[in-house]
Steps between C-alpha positions, in 0.01 A plus 500: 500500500632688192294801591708501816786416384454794237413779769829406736685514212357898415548561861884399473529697180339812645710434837792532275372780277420737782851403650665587208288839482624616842877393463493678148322833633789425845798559228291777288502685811851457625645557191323816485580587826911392442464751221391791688753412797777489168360795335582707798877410532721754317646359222167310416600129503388353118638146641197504726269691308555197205407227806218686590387477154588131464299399811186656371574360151474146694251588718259598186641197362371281857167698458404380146597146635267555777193663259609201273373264770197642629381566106574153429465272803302637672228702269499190255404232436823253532488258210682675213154470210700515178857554361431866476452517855840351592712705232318784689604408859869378347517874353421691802746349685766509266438893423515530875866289540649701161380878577600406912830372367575770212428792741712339775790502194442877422532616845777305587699592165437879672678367817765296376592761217552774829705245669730318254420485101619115557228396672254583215530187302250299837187796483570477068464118483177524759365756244627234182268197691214754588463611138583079325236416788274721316582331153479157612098622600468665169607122407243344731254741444540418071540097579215499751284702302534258199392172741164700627402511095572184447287386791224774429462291168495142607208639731332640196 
């Protein structure tokens, strides 16, 4: 029953990963295709240049989610084996959310600061979090790190 349970469950995950693939390779391509279009006007619109680039930012951001999946629920084995194994999984993720979230910041400081300078202080706080989400997994990664020793030697 577990066995079955198991495969239904890759299915799902693979369902979802391959979803994810197409919607993320849908925006690559109208992003790229919005930038052409923009590139064509006279002036060249930056504004919609800088979404272009934000929507395939995300999308590469939607794509690791979906190569995250497959890799690890559908590839491997499910149980999480050992401490180091988690930290792993917990790391990928969070790299994924932070550079996502810090490039997202940087592109939209580019748009705000050719729109109005006030509306920088929303894309330089996203960039603040992206880059204290990356120091509070240094902090994990240090804490976590410390617990799989302590294990490793009460198996010894």
């Amino acid at each position: 029953m577990k066995k079955l349970y198991n495969y239904y469950a890759s299915m799902i995950y693979l369902l979802a990963a391959v979803s994810l693939l197409f919607l993320s390779l849908s925006i690559m391509i109208w992003s790229i295709y919005e930038a052409v279009i923009s590139m064509q006007e006279f002036p060249v619109s930056i504004a919609n240049l800088l979404q272009s680039v934000g929507a395939i930012i995300i999308s590469v951001a939607v794509l690791d989610v979906a190569k995250y999946l497959v890799e690890e629920e559908v590839l491997r084995d499910k149980e999480l084996r050992s401490p180091s194994e988690a930290r792993k999984t917990i790391t990928k993720i969070f790299v994924i959310i932070s550079i996502a979230s810090g490039m997202e910041g940087l592109v939209y400081i580019f748009k705000a600061g050719t729109i109005d300078m006030a509306l920088l202080i929303y894309p330089a706080l996203l960039i603040l979090f992206s880059s204290l989400s990356i120091v509070c997994l240094g902090i994990y990664q240090k804490l976590s790190i410390g617990v799989e020793e302590i294990i490793n030697e009460d198996i010894k």
